[in-house]
C-alpha positions in Angstrom: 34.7 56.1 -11.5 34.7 60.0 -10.4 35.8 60.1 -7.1 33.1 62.2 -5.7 31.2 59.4 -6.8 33.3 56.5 -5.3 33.8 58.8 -1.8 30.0 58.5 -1.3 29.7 54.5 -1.5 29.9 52.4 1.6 32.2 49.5 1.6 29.6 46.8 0.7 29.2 48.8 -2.3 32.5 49.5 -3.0 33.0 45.3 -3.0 29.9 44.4 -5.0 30.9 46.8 -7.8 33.9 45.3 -7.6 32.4 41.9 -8.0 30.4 42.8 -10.8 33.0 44.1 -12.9 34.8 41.3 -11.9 32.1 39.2 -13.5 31.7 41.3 -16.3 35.6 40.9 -16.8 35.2 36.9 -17.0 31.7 37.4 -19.3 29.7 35.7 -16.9 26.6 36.9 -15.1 25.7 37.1 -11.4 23.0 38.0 -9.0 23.3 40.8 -6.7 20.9 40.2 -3.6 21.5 41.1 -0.2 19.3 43.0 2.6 16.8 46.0 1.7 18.3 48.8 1.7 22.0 47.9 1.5 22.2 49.7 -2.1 21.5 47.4 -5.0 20.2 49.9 -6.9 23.0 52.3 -6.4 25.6 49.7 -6.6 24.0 48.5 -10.0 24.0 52.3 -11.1 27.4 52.8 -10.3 28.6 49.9 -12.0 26.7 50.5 -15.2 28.2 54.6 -15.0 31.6 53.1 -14.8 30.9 50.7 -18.2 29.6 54.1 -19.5 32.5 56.6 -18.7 35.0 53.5 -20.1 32.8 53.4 -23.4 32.7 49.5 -23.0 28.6 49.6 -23.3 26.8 52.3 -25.4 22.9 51.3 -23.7 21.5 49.0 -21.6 18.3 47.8 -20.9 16.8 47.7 -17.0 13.3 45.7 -16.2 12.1 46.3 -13.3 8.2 46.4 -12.3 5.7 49.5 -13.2 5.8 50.4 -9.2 9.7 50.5 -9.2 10.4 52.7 -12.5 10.5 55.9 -11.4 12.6 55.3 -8.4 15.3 53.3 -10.9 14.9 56.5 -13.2 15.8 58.8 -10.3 18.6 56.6 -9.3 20.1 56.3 -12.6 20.5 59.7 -13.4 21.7 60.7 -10.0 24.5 57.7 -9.7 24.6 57.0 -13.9 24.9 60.6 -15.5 26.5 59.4 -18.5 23.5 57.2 -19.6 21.7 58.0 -22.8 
């Protein structure tokens, strides 16, 4: 990951991307939950970036609910550039 990305994450975040690779790594799945406002979303975004930049995944899918899709949209392509 682009260290002007990784410079910008709080620990928490640095740790749960961590984890989810981690998971990823061991092909199992996971569920990221936590507090509000602690950066799911970012951490997710991040995450899926990183898959991206290591050309390990070429698309992914994200289902979310009609009220939350513009704000995953907006968060993807600010933290996940190299999505398609």
């Amino acid at each position: 990951m682009p260290s002007s990305i990784y410079e910008n994450l709080f620990e928490h975040q640095k740790t749960g991307i961590e984890w989810l690779y981690n998971l990823w790594d061991q092909k199992k799945g996971g569920v990221l939950g936590d507090d509000m406002g602690l950066g799911k979303t970012v951490q997710v975004a991040v995450y899926l970036n990183g898959l991206f930049e290591a050309e390990m995944i070429q698309k992914i899918m994200v289902v979310v609910p009609a009220t939350m899709k513009m704000y995953w949209e907006e968060e993807l392509a600010k933290w996940c550039p190299s999505a398609p």
